[in-house]
mmCIF file as Biopython writes it, N, C-alpha, C and O atoms, coordinates in Angstrom:
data_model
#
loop_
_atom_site.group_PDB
_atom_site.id
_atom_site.type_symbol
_atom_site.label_atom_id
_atom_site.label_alt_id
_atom_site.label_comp_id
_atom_site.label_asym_id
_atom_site.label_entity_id
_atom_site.label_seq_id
_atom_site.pdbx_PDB_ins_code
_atom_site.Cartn_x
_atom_site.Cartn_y
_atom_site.Cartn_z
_atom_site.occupancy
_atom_site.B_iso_or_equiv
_atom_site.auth_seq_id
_atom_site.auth_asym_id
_atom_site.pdbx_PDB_model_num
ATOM 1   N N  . UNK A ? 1  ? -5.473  -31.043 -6.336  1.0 0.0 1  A 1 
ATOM 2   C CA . UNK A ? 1  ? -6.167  -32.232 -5.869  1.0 0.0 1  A 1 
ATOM 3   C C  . UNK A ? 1  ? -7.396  -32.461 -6.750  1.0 0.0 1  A 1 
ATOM 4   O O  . UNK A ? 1  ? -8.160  -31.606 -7.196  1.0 0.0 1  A 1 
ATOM 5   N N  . UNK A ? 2  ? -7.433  -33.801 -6.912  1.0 0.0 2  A 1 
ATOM 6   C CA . UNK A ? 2  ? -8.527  -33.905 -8.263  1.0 0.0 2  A 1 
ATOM 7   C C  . UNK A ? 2  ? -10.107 -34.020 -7.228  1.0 0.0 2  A 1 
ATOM 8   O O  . UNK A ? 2  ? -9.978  -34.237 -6.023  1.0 0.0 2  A 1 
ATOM 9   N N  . UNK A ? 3  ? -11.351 -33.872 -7.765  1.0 0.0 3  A 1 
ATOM 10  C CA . UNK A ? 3  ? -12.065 -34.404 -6.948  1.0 0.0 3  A 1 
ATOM 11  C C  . UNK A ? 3  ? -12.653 -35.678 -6.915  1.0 0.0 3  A 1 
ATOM 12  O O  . UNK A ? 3  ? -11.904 -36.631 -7.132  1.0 0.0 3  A 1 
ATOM 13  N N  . UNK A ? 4  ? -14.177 -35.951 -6.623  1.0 0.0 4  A 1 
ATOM 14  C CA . UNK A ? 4  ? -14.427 -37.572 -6.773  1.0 0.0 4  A 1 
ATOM 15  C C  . UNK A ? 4  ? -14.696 -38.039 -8.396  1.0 0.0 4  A 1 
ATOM 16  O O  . UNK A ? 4  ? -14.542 -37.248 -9.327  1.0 0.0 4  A 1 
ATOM 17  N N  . UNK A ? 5  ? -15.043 -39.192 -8.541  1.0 0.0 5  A 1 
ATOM 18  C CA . UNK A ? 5  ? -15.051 -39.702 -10.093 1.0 0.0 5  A 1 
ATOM 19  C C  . UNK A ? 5  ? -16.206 -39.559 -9.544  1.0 0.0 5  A 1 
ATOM 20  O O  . UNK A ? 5  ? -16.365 -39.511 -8.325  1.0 0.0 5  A 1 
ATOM 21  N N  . UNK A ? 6  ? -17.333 -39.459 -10.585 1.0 0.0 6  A 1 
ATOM 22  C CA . UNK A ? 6  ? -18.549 -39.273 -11.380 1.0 0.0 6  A 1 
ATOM 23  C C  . UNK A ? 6  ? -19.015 -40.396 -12.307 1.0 0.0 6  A 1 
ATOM 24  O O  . UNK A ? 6  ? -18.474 -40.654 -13.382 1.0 0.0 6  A 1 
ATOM 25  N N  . UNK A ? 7  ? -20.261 -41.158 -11.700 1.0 0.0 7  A 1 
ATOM 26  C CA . UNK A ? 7  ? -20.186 -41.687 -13.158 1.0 0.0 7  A 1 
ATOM 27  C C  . UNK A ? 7  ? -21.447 -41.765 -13.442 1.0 0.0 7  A 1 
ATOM 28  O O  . UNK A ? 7  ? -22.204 -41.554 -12.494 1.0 0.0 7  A 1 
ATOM 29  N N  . UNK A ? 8  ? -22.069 -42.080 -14.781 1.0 0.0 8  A 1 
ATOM 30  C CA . UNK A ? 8  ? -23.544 -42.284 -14.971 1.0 0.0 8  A 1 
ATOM 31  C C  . UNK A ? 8  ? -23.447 -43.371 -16.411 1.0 0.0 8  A 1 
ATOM 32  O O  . UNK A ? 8  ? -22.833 -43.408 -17.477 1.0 0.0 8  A 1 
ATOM 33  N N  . UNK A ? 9  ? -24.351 -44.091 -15.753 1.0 0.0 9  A 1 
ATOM 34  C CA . UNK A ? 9  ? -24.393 -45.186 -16.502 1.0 0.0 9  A 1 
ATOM 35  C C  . UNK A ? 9  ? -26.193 -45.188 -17.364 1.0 0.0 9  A 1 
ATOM 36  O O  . UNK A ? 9  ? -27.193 -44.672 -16.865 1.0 0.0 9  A 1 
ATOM 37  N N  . UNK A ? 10 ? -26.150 -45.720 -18.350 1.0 0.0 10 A 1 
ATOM 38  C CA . UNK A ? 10 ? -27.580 -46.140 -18.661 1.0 0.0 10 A 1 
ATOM 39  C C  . UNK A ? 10 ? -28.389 -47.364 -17.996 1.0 0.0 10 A 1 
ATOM 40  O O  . UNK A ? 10 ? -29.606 -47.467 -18.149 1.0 0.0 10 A 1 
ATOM 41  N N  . UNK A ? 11 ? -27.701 -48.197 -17.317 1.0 0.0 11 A 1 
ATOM 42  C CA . UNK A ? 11 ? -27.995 -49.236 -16.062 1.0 0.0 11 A 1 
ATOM 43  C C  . UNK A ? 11 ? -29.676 -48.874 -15.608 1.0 0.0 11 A 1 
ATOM 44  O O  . UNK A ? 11 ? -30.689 -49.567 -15.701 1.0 0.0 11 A 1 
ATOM 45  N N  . UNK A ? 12 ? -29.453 -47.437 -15.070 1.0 0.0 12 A 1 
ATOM 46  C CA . UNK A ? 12 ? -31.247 -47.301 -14.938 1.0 0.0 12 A 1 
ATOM 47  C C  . UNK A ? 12 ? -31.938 -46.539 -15.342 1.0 0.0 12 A 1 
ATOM 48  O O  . UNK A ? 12 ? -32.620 -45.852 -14.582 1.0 0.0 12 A 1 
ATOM 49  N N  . UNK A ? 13 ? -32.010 -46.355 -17.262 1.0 0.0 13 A 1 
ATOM 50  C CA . UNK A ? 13 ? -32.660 -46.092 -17.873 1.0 0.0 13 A 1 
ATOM 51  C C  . UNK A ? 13 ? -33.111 -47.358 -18.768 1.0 0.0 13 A 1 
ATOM 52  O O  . UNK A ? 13 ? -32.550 -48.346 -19.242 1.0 0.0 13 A 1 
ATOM 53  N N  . UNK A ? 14 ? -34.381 -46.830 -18.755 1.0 0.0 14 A 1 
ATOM 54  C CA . UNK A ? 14 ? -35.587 -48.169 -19.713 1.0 0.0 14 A 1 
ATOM 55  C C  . UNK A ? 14 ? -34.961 -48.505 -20.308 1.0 0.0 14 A 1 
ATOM 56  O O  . UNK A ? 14 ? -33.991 -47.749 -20.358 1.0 0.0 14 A 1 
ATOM 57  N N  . UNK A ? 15 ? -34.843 -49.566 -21.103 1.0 0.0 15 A 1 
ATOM 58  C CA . UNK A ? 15 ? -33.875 -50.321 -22.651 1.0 0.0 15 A 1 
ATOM 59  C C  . UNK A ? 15 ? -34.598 -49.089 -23.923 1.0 0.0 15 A 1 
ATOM 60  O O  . UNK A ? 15 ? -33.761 -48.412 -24.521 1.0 0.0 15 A 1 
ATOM 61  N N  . UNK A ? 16 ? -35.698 -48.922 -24.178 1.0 0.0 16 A 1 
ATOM 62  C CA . UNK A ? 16 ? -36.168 -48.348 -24.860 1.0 0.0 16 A 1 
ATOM 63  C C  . UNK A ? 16 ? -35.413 -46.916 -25.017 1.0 0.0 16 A 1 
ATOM 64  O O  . UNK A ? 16 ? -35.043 -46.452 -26.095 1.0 0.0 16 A 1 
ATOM 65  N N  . UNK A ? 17 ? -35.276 -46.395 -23.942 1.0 0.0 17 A 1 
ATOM 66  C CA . UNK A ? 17 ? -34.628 -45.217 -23.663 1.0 0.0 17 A 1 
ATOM 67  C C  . UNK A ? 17 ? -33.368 -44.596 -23.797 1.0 0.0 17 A 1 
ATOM 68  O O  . UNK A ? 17 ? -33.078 -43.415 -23.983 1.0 0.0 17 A 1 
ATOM 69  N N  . UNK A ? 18 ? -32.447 -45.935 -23.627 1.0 0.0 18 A 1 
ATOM 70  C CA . UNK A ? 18 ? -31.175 -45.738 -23.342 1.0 0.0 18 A 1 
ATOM 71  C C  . UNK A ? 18 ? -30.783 -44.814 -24.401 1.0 0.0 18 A 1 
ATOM 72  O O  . UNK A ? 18 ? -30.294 -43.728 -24.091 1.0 0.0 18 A 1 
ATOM 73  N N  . UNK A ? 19 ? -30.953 -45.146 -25.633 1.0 0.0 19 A 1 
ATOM 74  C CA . UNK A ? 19 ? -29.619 -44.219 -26.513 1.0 0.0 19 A 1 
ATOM 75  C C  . UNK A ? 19 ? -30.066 -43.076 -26.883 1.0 0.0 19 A 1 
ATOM 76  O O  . UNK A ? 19 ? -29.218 -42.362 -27.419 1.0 0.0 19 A 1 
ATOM 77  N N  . UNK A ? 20 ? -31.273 -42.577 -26.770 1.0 0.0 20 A 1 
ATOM 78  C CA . UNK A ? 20 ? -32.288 -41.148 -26.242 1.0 0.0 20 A 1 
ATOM 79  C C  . UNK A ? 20 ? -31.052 -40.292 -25.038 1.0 0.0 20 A 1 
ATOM 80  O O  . UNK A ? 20 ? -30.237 -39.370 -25.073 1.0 0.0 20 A 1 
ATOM 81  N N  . UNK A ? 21 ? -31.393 -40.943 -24.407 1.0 0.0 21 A 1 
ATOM 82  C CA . UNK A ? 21 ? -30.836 -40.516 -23.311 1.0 0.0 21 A 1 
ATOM 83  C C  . UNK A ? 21 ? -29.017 -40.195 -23.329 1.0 0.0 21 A 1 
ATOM 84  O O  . UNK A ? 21 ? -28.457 -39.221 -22.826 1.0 0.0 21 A 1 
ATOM 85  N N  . UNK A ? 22 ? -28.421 -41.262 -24.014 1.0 0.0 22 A 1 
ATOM 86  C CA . UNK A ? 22 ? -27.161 -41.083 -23.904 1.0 0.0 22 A 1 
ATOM 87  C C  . UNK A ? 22 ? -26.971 -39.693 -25.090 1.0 0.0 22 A 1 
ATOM 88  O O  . UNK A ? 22 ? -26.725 -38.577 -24.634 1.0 0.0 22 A 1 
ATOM 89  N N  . UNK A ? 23 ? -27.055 -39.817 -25.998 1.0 0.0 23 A 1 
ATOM 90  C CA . UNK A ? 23 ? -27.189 -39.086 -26.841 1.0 0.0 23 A 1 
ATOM 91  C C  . UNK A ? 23 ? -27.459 -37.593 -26.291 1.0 0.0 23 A 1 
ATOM 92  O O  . UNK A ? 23 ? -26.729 -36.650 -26.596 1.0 0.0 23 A 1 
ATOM 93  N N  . UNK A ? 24 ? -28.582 -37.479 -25.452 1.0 0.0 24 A 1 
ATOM 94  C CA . UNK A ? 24 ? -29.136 -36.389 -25.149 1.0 0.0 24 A 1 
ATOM 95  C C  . UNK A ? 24 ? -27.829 -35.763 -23.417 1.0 0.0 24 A 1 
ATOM 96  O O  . UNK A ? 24 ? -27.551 -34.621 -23.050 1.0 0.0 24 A 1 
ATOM 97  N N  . UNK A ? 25 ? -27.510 -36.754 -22.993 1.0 0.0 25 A 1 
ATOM 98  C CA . UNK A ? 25 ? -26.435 -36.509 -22.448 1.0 0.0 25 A 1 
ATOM 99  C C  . UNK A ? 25 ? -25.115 -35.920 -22.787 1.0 0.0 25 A 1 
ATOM 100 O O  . UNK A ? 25 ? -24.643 -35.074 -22.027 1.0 0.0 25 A 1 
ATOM 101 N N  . UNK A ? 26 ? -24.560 -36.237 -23.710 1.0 0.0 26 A 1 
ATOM 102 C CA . UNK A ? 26 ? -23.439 -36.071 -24.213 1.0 0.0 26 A 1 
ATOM 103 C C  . UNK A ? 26 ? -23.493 -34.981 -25.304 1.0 0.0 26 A 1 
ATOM 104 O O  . UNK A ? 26 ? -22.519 -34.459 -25.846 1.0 0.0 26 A 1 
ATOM 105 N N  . UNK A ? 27 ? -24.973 -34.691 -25.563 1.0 0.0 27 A 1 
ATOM 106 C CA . UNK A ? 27 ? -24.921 -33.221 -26.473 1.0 0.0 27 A 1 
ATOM 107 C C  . UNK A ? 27 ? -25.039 -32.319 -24.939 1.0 0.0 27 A 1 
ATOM 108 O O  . UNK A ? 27 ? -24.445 -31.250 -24.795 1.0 0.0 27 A 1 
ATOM 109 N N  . UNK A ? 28 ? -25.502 -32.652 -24.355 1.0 0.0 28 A 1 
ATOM 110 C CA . UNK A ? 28 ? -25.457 -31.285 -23.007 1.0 0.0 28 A 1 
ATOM 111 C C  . UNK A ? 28 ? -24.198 -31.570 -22.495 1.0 0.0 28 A 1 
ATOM 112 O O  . UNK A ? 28 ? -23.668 -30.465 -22.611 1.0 0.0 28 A 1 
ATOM 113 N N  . UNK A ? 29 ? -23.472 -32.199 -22.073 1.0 0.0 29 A 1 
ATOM 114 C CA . UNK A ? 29 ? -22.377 -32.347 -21.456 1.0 0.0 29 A 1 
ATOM 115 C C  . UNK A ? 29 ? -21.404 -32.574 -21.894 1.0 0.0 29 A 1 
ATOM 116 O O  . UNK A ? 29 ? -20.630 -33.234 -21.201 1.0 0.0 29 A 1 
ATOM 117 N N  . UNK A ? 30 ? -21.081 -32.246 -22.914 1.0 0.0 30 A 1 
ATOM 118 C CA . UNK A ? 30 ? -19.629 -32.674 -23.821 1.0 0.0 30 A 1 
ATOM 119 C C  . UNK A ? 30 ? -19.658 -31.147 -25.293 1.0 0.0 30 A 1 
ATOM 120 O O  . UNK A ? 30 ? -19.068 -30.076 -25.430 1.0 0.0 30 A 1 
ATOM 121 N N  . UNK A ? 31 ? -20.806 -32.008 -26.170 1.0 0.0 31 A 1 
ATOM 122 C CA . UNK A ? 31 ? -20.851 -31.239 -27.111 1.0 0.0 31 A 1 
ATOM 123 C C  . UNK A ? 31 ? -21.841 -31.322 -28.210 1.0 0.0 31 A 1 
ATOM 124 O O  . UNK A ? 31 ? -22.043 -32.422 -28.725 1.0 0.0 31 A 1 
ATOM 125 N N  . UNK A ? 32 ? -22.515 -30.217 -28.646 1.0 0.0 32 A 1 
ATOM 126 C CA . UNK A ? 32 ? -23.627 -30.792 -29.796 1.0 0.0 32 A 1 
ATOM 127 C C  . UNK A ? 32 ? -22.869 -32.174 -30.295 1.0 0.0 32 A 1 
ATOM 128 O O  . UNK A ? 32 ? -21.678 -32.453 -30.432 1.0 0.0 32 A 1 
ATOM 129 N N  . UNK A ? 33 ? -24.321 -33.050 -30.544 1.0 0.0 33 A 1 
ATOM 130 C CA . UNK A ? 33 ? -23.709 -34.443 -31.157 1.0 0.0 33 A 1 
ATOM 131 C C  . UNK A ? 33 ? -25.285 -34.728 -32.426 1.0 0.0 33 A 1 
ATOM 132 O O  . UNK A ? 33 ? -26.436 -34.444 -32.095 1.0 0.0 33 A 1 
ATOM 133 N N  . UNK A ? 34 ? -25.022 -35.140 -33.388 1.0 0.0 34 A 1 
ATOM 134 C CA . UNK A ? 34 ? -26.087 -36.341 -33.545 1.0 0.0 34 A 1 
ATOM 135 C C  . UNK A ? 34 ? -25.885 -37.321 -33.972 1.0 0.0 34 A 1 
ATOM 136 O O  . UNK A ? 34 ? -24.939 -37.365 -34.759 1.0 0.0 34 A 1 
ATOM 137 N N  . UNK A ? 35 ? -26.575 -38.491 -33.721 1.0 0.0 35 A 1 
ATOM 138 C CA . UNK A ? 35 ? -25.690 -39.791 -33.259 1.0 0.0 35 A 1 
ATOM 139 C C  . UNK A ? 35 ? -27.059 -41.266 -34.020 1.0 0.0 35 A 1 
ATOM 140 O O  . UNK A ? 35 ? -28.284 -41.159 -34.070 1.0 0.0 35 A 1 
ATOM 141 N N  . UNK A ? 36 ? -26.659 -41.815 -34.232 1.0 0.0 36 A 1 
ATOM 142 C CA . UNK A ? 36 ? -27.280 -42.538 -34.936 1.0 0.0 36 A 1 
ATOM 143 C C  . UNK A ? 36 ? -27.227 -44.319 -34.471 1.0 0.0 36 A 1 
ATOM 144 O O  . UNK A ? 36 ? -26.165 -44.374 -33.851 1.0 0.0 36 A 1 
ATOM 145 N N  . UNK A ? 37 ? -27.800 -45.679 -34.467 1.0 0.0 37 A 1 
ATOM 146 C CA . UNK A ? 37 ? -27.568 -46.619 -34.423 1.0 0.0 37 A 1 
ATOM 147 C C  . UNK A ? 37 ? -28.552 -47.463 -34.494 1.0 0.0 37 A 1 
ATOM 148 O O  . UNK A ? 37 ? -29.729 -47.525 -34.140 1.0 0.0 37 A 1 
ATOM 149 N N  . UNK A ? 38 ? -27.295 -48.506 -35.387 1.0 0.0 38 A 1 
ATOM 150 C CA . UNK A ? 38 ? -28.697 -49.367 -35.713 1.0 0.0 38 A 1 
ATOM 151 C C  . UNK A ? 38 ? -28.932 -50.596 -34.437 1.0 0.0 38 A 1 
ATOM 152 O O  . UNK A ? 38 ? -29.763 -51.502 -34.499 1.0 0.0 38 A 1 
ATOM 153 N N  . UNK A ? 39 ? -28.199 -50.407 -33.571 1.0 0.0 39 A 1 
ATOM 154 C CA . UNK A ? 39 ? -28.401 -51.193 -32.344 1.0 0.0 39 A 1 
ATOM 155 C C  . UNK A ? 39 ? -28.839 -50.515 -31.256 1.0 0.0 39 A 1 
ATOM 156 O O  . UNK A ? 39 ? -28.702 -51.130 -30.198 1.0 0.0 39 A 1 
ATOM 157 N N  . UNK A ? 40 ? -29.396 -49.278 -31.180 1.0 0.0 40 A 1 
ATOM 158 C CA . UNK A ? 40 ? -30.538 -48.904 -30.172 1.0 0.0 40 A 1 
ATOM 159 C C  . UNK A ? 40 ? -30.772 -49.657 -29.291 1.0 0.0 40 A 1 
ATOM 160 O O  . UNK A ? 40 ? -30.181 -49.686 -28.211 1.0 0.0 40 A 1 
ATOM 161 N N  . UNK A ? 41 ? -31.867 -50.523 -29.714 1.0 0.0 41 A 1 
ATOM 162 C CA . UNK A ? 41 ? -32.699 -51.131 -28.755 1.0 0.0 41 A 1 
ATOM 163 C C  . UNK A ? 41 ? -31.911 -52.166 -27.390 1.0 0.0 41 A 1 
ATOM 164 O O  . UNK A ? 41 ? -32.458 -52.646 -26.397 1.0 0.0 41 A 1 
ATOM 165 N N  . UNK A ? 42 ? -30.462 -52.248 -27.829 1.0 0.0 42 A 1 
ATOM 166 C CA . UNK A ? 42 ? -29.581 -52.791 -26.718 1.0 0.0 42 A 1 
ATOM 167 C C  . UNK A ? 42 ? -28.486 -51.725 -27.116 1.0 0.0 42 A 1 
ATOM 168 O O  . UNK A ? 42 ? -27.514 -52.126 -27.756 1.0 0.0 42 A 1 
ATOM 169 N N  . UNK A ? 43 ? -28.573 -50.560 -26.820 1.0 0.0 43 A 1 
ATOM 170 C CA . UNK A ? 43 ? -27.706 -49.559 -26.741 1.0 0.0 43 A 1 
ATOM 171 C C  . UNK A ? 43 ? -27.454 -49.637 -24.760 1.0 0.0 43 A 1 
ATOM 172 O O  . UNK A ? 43 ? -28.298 -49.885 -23.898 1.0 0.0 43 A 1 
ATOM 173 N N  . UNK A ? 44 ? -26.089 -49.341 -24.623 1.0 0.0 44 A 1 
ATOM 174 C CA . UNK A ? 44 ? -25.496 -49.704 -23.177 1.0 0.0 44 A 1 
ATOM 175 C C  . UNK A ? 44 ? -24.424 -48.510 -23.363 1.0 0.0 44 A 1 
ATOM 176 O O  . UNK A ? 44 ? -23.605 -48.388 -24.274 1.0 0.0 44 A 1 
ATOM 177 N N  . UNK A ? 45 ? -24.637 -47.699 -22.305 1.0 0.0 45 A 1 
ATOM 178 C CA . UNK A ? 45 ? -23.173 -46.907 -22.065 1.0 0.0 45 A 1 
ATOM 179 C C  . UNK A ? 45 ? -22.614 -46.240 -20.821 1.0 0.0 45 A 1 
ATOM 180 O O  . UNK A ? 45 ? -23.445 -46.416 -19.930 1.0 0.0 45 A 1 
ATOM 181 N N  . UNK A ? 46 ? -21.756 -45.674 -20.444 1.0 0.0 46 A 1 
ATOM 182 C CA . UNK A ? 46 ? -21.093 -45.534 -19.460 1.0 0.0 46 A 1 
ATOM 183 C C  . UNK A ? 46 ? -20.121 -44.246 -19.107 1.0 0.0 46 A 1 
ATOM 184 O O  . UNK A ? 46 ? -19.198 -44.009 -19.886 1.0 0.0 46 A 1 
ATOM 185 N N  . UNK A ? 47 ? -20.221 -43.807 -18.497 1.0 0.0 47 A 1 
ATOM 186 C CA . UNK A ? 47 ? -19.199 -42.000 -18.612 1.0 0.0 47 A 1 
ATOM 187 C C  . UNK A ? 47 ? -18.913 -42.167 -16.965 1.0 0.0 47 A 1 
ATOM 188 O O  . UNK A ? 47 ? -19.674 -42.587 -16.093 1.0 0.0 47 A 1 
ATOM 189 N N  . UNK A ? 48 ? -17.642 -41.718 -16.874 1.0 0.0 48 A 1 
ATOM 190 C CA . UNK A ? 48 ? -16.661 -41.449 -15.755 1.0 0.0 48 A 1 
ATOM 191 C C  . UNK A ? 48 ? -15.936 -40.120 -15.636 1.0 0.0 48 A 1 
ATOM 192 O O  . UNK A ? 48 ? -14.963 -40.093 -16.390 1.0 0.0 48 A 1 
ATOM 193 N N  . UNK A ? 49 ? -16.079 -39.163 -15.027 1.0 0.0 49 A 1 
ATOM 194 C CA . UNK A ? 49 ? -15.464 -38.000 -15.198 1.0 0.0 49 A 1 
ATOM 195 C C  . UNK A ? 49 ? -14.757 -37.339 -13.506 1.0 0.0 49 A 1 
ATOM 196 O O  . UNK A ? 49 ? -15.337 -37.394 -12.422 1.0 0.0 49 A 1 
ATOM 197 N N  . UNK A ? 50 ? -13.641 -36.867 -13.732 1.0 0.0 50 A 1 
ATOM 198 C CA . UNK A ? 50 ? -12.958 -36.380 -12.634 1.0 0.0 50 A 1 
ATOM 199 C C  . UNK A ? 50 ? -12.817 -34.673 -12.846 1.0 0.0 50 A 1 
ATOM 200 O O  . UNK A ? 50 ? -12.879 -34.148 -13.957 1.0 0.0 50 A 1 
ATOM 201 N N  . UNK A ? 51 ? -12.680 -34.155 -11.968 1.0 0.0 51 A 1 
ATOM 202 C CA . UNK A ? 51 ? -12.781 -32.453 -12.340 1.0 0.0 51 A 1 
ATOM 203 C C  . UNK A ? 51 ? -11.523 -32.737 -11.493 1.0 0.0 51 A 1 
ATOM 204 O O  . UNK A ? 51 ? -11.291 -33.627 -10.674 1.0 0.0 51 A 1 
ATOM 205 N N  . UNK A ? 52 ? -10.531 -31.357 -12.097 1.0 0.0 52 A 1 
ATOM 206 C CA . UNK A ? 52 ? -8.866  -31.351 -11.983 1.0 0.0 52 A 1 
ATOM 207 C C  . UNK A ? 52 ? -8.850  -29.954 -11.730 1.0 0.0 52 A 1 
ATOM 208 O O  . UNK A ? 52 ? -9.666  -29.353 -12.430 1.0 0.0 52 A 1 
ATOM 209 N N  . UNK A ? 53 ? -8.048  -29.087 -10.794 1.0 0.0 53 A 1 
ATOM 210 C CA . UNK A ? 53 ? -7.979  -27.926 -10.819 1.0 0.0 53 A 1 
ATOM 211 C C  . UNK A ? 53 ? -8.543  -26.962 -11.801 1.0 0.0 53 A 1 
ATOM 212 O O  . UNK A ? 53 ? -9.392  -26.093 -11.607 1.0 0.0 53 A 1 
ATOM 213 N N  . UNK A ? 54 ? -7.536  -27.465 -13.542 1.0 0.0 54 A 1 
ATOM 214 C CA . UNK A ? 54 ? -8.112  -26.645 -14.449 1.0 0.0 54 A 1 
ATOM 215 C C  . UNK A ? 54 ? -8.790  -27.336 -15.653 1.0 0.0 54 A 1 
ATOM 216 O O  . UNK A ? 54 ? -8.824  -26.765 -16.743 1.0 0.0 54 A 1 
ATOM 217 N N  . UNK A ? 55 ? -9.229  -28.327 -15.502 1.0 0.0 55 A 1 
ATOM 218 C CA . UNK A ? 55 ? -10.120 -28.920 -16.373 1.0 0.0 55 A 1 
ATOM 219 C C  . UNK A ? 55 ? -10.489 -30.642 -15.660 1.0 0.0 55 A 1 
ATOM 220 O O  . UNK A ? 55 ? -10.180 -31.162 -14.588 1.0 0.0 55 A 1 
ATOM 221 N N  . UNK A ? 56 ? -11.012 -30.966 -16.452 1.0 0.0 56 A 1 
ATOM 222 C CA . UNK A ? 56 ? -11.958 -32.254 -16.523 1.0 0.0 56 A 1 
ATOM 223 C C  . UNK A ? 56 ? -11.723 -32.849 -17.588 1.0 0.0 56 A 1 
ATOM 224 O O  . UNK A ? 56 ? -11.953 -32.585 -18.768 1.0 0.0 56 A 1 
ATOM 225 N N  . UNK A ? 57 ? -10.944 -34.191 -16.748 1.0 0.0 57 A 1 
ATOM 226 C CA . UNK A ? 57 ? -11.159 -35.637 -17.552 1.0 0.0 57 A 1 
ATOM 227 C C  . UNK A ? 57 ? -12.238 -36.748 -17.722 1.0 0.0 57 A 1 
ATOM 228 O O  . UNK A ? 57 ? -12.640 -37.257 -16.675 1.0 0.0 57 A 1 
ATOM 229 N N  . UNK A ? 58 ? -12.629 -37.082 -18.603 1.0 0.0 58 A 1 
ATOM 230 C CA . UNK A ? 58 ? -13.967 -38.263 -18.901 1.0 0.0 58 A 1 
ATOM 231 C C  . UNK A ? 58 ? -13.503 -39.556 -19.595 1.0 0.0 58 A 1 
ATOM 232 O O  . UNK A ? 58 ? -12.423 -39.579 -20.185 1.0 0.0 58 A 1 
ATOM 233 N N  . UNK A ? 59 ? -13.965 -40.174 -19.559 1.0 0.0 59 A 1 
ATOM 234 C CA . UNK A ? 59 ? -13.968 -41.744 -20.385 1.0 0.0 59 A 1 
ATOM 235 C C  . UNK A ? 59 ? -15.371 -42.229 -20.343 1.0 0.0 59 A 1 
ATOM 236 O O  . UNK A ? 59 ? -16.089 -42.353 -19.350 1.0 0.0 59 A 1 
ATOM 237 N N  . UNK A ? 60 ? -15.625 -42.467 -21.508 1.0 0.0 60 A 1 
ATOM 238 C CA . UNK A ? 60 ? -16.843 -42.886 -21.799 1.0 0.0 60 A 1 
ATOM 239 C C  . UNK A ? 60 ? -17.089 -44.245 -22.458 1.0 0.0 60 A 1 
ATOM 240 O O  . UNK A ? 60 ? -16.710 -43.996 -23.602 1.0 0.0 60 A 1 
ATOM 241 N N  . UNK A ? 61 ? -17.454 -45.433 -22.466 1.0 0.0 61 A 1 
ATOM 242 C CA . UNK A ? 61 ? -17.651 -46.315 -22.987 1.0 0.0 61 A 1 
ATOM 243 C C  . UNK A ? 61 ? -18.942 -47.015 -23.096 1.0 0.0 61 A 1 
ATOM 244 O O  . UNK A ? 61 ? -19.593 -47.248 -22.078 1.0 0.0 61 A 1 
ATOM 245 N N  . UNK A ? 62 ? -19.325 -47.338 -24.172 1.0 0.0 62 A 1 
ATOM 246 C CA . UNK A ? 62 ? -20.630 -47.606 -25.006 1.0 0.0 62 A 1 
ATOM 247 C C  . UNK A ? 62 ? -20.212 -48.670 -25.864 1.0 0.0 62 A 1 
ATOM 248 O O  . UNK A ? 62 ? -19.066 -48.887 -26.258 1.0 0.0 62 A 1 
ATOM 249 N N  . UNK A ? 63 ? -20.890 -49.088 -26.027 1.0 0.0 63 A 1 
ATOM 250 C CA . UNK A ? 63 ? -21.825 -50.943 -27.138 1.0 0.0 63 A 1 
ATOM 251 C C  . UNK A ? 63 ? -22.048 -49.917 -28.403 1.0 0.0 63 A 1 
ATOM 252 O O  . UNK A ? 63 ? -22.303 -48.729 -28.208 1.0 0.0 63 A 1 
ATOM 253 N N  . UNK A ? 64 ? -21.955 -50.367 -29.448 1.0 0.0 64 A 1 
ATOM 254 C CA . UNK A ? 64 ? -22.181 -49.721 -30.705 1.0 0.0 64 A 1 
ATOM 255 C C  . UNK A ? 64 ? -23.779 -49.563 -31.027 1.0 0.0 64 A 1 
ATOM 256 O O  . UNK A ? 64 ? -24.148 -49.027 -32.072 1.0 0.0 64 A 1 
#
């Protein structure tokens, strides 16, 4: 039995913040990353994750 979906959005982090944050997310929760863009300042993203007996599925979607 899978459990609930998960999700975290950048929705309520500052605009300033957002790709700080996503970035800094997805190196703790996925995998070292470093990540770069020249659209920052309207950086938008989105992660959905389900935990499964023996692992965990995610989908993540982000604005470039």
């Amino acid at each position: 039995m899978a459990g609930p979906v998960l999700e975290v959005s950048t929705d309520s982090v500052p605009a300033p913040d957002r790709f700080g944050w996503w970035a800094e997310m997805v190196g703790n929760e996925v995998m070292p990353v470093t990540v770069r863009s020249a659209h920052a300042a309207v950086f938008q993203g989105r992660a959905n994750a389900v935990e499964l007996p023996d692992s965990q599925v995610a989908f993540f979607g982000f604005s470039r």
